[in-house]
C-alpha positions as CSV (number, residue, x, y, z in Angstrom):
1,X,1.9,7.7,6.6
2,X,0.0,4.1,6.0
3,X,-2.4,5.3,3.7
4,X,0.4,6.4,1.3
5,X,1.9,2.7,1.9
6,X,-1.6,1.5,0.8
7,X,-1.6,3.5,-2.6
8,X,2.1,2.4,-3.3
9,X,1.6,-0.9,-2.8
10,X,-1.8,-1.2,-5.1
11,X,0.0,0.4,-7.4
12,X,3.2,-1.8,-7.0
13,X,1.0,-5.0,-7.4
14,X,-0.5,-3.8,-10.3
15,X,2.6,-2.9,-12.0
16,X,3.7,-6.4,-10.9
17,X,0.5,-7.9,-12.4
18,X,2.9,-10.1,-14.6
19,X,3.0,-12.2,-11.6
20,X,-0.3,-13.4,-12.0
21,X,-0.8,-12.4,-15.8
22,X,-2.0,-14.3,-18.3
23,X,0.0,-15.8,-21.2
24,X,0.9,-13.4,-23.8
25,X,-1.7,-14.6,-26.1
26,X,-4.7,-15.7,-23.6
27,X,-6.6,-12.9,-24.5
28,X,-6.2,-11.4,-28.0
29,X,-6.1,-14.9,-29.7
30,X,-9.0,-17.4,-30.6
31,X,-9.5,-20.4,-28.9
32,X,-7.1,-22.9,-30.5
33,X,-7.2,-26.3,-31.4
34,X,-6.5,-28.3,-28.0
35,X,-4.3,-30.7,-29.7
36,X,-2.2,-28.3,-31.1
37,X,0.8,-28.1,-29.0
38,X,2.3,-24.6,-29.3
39,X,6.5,-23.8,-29.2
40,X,7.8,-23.9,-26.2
41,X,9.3,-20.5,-27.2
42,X,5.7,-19.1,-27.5
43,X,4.8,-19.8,-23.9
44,X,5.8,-17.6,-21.1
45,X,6.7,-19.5,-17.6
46,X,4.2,-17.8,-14.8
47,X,6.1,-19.7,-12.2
48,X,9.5,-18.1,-12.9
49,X,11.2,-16.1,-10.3
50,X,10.2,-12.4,-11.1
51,X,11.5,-8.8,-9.5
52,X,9.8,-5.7,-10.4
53,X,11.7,-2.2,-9.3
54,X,10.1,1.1,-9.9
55,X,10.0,4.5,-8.1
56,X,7.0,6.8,-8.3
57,X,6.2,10.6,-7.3
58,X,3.2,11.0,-4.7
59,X,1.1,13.8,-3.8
60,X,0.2,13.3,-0.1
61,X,-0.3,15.2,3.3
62,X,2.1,16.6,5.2
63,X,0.5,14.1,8.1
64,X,-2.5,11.8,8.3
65,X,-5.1,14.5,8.9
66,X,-3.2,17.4,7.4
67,X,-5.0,19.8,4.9
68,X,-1.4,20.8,3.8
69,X,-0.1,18.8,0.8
70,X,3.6,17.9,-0.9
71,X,5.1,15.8,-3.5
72,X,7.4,12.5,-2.2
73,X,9.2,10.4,-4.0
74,X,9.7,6.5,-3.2
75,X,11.1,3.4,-3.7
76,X,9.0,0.6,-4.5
77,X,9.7,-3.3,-5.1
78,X,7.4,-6.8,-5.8
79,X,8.9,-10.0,-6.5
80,X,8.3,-13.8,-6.1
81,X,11.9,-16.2,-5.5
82,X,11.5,-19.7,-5.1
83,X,8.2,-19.2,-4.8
84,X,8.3,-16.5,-1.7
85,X,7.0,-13.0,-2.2
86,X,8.0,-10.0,-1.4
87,X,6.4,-6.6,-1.4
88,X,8.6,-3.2,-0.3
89,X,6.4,0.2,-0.5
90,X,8.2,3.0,0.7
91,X,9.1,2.7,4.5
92,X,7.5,-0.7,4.6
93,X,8.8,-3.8,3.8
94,X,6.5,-7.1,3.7
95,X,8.0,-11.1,2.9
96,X,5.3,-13.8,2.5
97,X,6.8,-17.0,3.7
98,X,4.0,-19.6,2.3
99,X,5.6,-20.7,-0.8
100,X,3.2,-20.7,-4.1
101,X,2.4,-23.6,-5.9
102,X,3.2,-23.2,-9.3
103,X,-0.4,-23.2,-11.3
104,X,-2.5,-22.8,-7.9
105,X,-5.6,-20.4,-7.8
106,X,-6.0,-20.2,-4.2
107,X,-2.6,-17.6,-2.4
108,X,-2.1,-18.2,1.0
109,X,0.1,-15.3,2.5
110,X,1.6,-15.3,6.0
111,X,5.0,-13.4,6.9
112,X,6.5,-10.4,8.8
113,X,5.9,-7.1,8.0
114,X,8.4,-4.2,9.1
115,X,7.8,-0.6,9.1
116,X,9.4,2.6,10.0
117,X,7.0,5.5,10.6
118,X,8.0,8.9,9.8
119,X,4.0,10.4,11.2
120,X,5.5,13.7,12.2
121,X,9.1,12.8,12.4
122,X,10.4,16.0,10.2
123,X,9.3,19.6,10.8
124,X,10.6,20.6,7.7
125,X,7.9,18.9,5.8
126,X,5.2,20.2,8.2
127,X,3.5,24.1,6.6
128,X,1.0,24.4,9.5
129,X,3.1,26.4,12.1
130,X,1.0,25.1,15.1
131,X,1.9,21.6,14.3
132,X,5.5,22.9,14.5
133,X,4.9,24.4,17.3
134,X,4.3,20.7,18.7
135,X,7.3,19.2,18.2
136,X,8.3,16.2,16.1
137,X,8.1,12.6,17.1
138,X,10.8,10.3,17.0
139,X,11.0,7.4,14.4
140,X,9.0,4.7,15.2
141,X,9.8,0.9,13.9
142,X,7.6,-1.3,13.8
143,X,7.3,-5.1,13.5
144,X,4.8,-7.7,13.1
145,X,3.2,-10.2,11.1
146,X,0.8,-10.1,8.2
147,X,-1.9,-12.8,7.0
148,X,-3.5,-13.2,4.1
149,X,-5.5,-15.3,1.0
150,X,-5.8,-14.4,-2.9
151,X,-8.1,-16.7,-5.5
152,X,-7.3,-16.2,-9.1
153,X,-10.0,-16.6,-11.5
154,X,-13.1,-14.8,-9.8
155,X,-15.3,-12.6,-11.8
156,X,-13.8,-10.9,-15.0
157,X,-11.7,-13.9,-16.5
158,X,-9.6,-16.9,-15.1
159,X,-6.4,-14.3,-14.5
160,X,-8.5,-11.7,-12.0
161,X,-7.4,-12.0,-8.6
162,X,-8.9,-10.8,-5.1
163,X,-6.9,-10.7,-2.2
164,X,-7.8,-9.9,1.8
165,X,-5.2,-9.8,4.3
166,X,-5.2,-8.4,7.9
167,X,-1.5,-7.3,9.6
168,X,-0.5,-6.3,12.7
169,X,2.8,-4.4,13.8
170,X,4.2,-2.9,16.8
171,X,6.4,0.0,17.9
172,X,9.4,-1.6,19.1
173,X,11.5,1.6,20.1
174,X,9.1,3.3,22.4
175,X,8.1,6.0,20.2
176,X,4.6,5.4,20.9
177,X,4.8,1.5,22.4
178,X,1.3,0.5,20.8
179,X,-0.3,-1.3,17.9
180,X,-1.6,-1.2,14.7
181,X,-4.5,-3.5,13.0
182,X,-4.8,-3.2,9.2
183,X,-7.5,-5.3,7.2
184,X,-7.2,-4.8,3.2
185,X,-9.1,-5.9,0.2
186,X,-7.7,-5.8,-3.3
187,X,-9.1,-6.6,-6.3
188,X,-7.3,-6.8,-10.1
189,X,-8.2,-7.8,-13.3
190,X,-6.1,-7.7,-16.8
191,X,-7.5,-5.9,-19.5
192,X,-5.4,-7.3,-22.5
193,X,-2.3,-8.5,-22.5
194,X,-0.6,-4.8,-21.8
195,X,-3.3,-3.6,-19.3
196,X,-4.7,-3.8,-15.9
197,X,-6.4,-2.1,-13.7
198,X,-7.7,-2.7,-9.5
199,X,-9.5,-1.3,-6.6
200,X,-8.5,-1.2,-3.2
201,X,-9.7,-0.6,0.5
202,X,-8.2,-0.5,3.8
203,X,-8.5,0.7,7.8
204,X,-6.4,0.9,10.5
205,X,-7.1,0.5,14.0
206,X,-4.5,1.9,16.9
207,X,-4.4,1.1,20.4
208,X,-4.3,4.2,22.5
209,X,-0.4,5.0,22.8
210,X,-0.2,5.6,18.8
211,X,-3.1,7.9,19.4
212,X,-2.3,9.8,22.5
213,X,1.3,10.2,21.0
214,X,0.4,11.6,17.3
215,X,-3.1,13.3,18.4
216,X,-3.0,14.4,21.7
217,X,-2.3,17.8,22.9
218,X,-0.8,18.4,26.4
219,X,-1.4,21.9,28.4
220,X,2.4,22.6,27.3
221,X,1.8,22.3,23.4
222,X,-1.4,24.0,23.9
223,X,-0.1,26.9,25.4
224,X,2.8,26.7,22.3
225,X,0.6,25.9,19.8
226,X,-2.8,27.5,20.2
227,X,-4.5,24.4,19.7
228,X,-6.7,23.2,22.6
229,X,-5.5,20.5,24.9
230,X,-6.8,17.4,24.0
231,X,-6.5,13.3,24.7
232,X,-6.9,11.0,22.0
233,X,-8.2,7.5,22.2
234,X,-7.0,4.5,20.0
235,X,-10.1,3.1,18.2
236,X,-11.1,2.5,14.2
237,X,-8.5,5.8,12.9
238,X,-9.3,6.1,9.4
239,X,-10.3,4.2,5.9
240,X,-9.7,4.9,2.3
241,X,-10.5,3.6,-1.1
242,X,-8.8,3.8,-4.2
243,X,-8.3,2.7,-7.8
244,X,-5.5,2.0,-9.7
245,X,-4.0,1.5,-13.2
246,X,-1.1,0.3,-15.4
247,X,-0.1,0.3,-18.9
248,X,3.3,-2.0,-20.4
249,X,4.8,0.6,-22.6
250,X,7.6,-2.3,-23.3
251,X,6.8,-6.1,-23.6
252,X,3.5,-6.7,-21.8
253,X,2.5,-7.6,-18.3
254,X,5.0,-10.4,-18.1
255,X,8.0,-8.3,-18.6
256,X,9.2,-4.8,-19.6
257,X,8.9,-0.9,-18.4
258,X,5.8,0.3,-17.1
259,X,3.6,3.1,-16.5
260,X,1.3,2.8,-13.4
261,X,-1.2,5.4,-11.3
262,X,-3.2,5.3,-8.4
263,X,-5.4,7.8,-6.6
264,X,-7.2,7.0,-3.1
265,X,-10.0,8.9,-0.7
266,X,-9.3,8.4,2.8
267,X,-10.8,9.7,6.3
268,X,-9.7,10.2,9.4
269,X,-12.6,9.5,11.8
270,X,-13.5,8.9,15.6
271,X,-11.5,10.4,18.6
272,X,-8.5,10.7,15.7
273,X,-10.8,12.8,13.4
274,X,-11.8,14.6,16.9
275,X,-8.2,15.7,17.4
276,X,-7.5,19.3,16.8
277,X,-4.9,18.1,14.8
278,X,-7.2,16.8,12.1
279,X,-10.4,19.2,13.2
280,X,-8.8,22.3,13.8
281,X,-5.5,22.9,12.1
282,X,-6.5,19.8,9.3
283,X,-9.2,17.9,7.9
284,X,-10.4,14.6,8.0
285,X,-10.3,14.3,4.2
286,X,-7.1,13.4,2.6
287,X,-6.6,12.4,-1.0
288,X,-3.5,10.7,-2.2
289,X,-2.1,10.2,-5.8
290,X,1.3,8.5,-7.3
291,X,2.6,7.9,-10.8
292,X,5.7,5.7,-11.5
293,X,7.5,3.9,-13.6
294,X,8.5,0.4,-13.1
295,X,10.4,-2.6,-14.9
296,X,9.8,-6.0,-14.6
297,X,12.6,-9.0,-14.6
């Protein structure tokens, strides 16, 4: 379920935002006199290693393409050590391997990425009796690498940040022995010292094994089903947008508990949004929404 990973992990950055925050008083105070030197006590250390935990509730489809909706919970994690970052959303786990320069505006990002995709993997979860009718798919892990650059300071105030990365993993158990492509573009700005609040996009292209096994339909699962046989073709599968939001209810971006939300609008479209997965027994609309809670170290 990607999408869902791409909710959770706006959200998780933004909960996070402390990483990137400014200092406690950067924007509530008055400009102050520049030889004034203030207590060392008085100024937070951006640079410090940092962990953020949380978990959050999602409302997401039963499958990408599903007009059946449930609730989810999930773990989710953010964190810079040494200067190496590290983002876990769910099923997906992400380590960046460039080290930050302490003060630096420009982020390179380069690192592996794992994944374990659960697309289908529980009938349980499934309402639509045709798609149990199908069968469930295996769990798929997949590996690969993700690349990536952030500048701080771009349009709302020196502590806004856009990012743009592109990964790539692959099924390394067979499940569907094919790749995945995923561009994203984030964009986050504080506003006050207890706020923040971002946009995202993303896409994902599959090679054809991902979409014959999760969209096609052989004669036999036709004939089980009722859907019509069909033979999906990798290709541009879907995009979605979103906005998110977060709120310190202890401390302030830096540190403490706190409150964060996202929503997304994502479609499934070409041979994918074809399948009579998605076009008979779905739709190509899907909406996804989290809330959590989360506490920065």
């Amino acid at each position: 379920m990607p999408p869902f990973l791409n909710t959770l992990a706006a959200s998780l950055c933004l909960a996070g935002f402390g990483l990137a925050a400014p200092p406690a008083t950067a924007q509530q105070a008055p400009a102050a006199d520049p030889s004034a030197q203030p207590a060392p006590a008085t100024v937070p250390n951006l640079d410090r290693d940092t962990v953020t935990i949380g978990a959050v509730g999602a409302y997401l489809p039963d499958y990408e393409g599903s007009n059946d909706y449930r609730a989810t919970p999930a773990p989710v994690a953010i964190g810079s050590i040494k200067g190496y970052g590290f983002v876990l959303t769910g099923n997906q786990l992400a380590i960046d391997l460039i080290r930050d320069k302490p003060g630096a505006q420009w982020d390179f990002q380069a690192g592996p990425i794992a994944s374990l995709n659960f697309n289908r993997s529980s009938l349980k979860d499934i309402a639509d009796l045709r798609l149990r009718a199908l069968g469930k798919r295996p769990i798929a892990l997949e590996l690969g690498g993700i690349v990536g650059i952030g500048k701080t300071g771009v349009l709302t105030s020196p502590y806004d940040k856009l990012s743009v990365s592109l990964s790539y993993r692959h099924d390394v158990t067979g499940v569907h022995d094919s790749g995945i492509w995923q561009p994203n573009i984030t964009y986050y700005t504080p506003l006050s010292i207890k706020a923040a609040v971002g946009i995202y996009g993303s896409a994902e292209i599959v090679e054809d094994g991902y979409a014959r096994s999760y969209y096609s339909v052989s004669a036999a699962q036709s004939a089980a089903s009722g859907l019509a046989v069909y033979n999906a073709k990798g290709g541009l599968k879907s995009w979605n947008v979103g906005l998110v939001g977060g709120y310190a209810l202890t401390g302030d971006l830096l540190h403490g508990l706190k409150l964060f939300g996202t929503g997304s609008y994502g479609r499934v479209v070409n041979s994918i949004g074809r399948s009579p997965l998605v076009k008979d027994a779905g739709s190509p609309d899907q909406w996804l929404g989290a809330v959590g809670l989360a506490y920065t170290f």
